[in-house]
C-alpha positions in Angstrom: 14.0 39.8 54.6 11.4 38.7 57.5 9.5 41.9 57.5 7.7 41.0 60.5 10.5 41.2 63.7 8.3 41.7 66.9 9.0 39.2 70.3 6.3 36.9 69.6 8.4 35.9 66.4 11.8 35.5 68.4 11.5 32.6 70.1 14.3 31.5 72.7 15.7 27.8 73.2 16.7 26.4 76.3 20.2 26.7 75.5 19.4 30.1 74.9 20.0 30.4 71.2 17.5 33.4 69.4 15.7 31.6 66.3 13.0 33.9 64.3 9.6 32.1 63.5 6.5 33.2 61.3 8.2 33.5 58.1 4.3 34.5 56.3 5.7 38.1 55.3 9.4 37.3 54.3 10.1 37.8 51.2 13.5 37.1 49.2 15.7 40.4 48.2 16.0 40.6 44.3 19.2 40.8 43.4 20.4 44.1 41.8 23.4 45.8 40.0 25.3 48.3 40.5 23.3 51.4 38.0 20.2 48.9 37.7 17.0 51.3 38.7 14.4 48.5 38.2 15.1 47.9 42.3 12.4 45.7 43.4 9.1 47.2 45.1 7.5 45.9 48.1 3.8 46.6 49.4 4.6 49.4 52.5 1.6 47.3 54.7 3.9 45.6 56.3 5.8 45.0 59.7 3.5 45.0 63.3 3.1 49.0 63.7 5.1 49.6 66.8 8.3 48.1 64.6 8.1 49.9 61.2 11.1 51.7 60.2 10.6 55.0 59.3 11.0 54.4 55.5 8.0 51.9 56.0 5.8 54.5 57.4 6.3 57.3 54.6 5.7 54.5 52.2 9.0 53.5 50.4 8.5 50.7 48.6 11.9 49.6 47.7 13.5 48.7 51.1 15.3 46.4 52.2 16.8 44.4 55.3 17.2 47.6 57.2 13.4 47.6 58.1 14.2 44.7 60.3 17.2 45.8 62.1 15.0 48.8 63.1 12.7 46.3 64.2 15.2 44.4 66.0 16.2 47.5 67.6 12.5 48.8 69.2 12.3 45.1 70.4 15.5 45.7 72.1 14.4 49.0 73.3 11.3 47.9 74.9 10.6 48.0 78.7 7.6 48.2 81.0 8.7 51.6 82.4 8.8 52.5 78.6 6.0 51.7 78.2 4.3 53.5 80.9 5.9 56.4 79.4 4.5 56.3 76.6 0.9 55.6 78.3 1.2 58.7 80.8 2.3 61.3 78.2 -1.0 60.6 76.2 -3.7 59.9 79.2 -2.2 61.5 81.9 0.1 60.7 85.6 -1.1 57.6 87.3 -1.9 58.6 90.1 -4.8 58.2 93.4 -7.1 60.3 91.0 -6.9 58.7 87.9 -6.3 55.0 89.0 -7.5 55.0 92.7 -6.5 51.1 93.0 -2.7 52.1 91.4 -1.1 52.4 95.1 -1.7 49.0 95.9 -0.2 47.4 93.0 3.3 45.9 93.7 5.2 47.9 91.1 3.7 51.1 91.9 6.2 52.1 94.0 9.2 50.8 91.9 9.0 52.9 88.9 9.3 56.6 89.1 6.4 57.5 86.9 5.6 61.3 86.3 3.4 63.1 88.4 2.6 66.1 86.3 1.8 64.8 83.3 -2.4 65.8 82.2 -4.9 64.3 80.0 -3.7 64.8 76.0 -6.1 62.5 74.0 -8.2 65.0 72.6 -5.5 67.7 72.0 -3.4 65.2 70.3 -5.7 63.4 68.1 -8.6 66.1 67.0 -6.4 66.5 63.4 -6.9 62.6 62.5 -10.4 62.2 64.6 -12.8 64.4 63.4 -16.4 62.8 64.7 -16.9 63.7 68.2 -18.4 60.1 69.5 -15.3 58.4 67.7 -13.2 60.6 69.9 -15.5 60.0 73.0 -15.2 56.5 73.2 -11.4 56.8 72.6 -11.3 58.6 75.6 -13.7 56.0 77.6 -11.5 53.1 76.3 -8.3 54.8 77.0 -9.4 55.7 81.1 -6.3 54.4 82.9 -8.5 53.0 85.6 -9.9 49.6 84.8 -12.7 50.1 87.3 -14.4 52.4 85.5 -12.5 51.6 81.7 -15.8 51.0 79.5 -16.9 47.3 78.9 -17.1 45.2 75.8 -20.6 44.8 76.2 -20.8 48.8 76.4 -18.9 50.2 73.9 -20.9 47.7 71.3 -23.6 49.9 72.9 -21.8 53.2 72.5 -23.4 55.9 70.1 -20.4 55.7 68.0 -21.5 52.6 66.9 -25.6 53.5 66.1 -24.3 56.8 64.0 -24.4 55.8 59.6 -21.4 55.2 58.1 -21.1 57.5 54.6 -18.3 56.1 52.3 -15.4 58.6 52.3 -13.9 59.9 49.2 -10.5 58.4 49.3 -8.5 61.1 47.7 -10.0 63.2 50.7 -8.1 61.0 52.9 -5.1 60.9 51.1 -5.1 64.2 50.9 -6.1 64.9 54.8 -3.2 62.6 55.6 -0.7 64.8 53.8 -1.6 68.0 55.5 -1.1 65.9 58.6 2.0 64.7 57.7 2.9 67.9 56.7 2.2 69.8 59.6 3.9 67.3 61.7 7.1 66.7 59.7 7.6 69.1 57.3 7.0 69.7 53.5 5.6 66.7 51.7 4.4 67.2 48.5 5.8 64.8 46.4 4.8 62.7 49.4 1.5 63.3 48.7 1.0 63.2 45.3 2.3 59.6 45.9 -0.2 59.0 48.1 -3.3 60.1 46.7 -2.6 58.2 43.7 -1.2 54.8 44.6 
C-alpha cells in the first residue's frame, strides 16, 4: 500500500497514463489467514492530513489498501470552488469588506461564493487552542485579505512567539483530545484509553 496518495504523487505522462511516485511510506501488506488475529499493525502518522481515511484519523493501526482509495477519492474530489468553501465557512464571505482587492480578480465573478457566511475561527477552535496569543495570531494569519495578512518577518515578532514554553503533561493531552473527540463524535472511551497509553 502507498500510504501517501495526494496529486503531487500522481504524476501524468504525455500519453496521459496516471503513474504514482514517492513510494518513501509504502509499505507491503502481510499476508493473513482467514481466523489469524496477529493482523499486521501500522504506525497511524501517516498519509498527507487532507487524505487520511477516517480509520487513520481515530488511530487504527491495522488498515489496509482502503486508506488509499479514500485518498484517491478526496484527490478526485478536489476543486478550487471547494476549496473556497471550505475557506469561507471558517473565515468568513469574501467579499469588498474582508478582501477589498477580491472584485478585481478574474475569477471573482465566476464562482458563486457565499455572501452570508461570518468570521468562525475563534468559535470553532477555542476547545483545541486554549492560549489567547496562539489564537490571535491564527486569526492574523488566517485574514483573507493579503494586504493586511501578517508578514513573516512579523509574526516571528508576534507575542506568541516571546511567551515560555512549559512542557505539557502528555496524558493531559491525550486526555483533552478525547473529550474533544468525544464531544464532537460521540462516546469514545475505549478510544481514549488507547490513546493516552500508546
Amino acid at each position: 500500500m502507498h500510504r501517501d496518495i495526494k496529486p503531487a504523487n500522481l504524476l501524468l505522462t504525455k500519453k496521459g497514463e496516471l503513474k504514482i511516485g514517492d513510494f518513501g511510506l509504502a509499505r507491503l501488506l502481510k499476508e493473513t489467514l482467514p481466523n489469524d488475529d496477529t493482523s499486521a499493525m501500522y504506525t497511524s502518522r501517516v498519509v498527507t492530513l487532507w487524505y487520511r481515511a477516517p480509520e487513520v484519523l481515530l488511530l487504527q493501526r491495522n488498515y489496509g489498501t482502503a486508506l488509499d482509495m479514500w485518498a484517491a477519492g478526496c484527490v478526485m474530489g478536489e476543486s478550487e470552488i471547494n476549496q473556497l468553501d471550505l475557506i469561507t465557512s471558517l473565515c468568513g464571505s469574501i467579499n469588498s469588506e474582508s478582501y477589498p482587492d477580491s472584485e478585481n480578480l478574474s475569477a471573482f465573478a465566476s464562482f458563486r461564493l457565499p455572501r452570508d457566511r461570518t468570521r468562525k475561527i475563534s468559535r470553532r477552535y477555542k476547545r483545541f487552542v486554549k492560549d489567547d496569543k496562539a489564537m490571535d495570531l491564527i486569526e492574523q494569519l488566517l485574514t483573507l485579505d493579503p494586504n493586511s495578512r501578517i508578514s513573516a518577518t512579523a509574526s516571528l515578532s508576534h507575542q506568541f512567539f516571546e511567551a515560555e514554553l512549559i512542557p505539557c503533561d502528555l496524558a493531559d493531552v491525550g486526555l483533552r483530545f478525547c473529550q474533544a473527540m468525544e464531544a464532537t463524535s460521540g462516546n469514545s472511551s475505549s478510544f481514549g484509553a488507547y490513546y493516552i497509553t500508546y
